[in-house]
C-alpha positions in Angstrom: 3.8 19.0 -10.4 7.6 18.8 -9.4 6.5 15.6 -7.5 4.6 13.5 -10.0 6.4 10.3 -12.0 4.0 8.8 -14.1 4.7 5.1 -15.0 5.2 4.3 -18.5 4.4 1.6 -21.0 2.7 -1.9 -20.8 2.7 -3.4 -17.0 2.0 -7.2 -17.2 -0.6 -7.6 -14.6 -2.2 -11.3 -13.6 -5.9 -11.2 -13.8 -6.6 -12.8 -10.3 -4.4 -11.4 -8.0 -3.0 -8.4 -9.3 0.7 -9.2 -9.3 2.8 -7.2 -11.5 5.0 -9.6 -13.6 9.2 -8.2 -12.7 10.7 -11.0 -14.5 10.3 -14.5 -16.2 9.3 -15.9 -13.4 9.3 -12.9 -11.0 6.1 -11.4 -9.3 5.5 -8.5 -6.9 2.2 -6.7 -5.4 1.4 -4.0 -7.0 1.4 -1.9 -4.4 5.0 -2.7 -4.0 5.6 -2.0 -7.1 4.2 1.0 -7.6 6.4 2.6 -4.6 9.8 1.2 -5.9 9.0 2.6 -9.1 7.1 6.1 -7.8 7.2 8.3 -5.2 3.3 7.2 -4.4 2.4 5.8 -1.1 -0.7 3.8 -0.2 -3.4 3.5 2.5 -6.1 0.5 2.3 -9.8 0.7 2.6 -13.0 -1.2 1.4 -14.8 -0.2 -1.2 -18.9 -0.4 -0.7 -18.8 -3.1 -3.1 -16.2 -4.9 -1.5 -17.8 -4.4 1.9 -20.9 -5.4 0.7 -19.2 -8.8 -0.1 -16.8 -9.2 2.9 -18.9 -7.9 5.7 -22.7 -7.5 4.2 -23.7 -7.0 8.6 -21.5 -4.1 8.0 -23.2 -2.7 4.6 -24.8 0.3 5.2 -27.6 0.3 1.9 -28.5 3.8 2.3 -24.5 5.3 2.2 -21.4 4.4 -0.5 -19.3 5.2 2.6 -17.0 2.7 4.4 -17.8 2.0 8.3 -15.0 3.8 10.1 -13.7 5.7 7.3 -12.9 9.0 7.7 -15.1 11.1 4.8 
């Protein structure tokens, strides 16, 4: 628990794209955001919902897990 920093308060967040409002006219990703203002890092997948989307060839119906992901 000596690691953990929880992020406080309201974070303006655009609807669309997921940019974090930093100013008046200021906007980061919020994966960016999150690491100047945490100690959290990321890693990218797909969810099955997006893969279902992106790649359907790629869909596999019968599993929620992603093609090449380690699970």
């Amino acid at each position: 628990m000596k690691e953990v920093r929880t992020l406080r308060g309201i974070i303006p967040i655009c609807a669309g794209c997921k940019k974090i409002r930093t100013g008046k006219q200021s906007w980061e990703e919020v994966e960016a955001y999150v690491r100047a203002h945490s100690e959290a890092e990321f890693t990218h997948g797909l969810c099955p919902d997006c893969i279902q989307r992106l790649y359907p060839e790629l869909a596999d119906p019968a599993t929620e897990e992603t093609p090449g992901e380690d699970n």
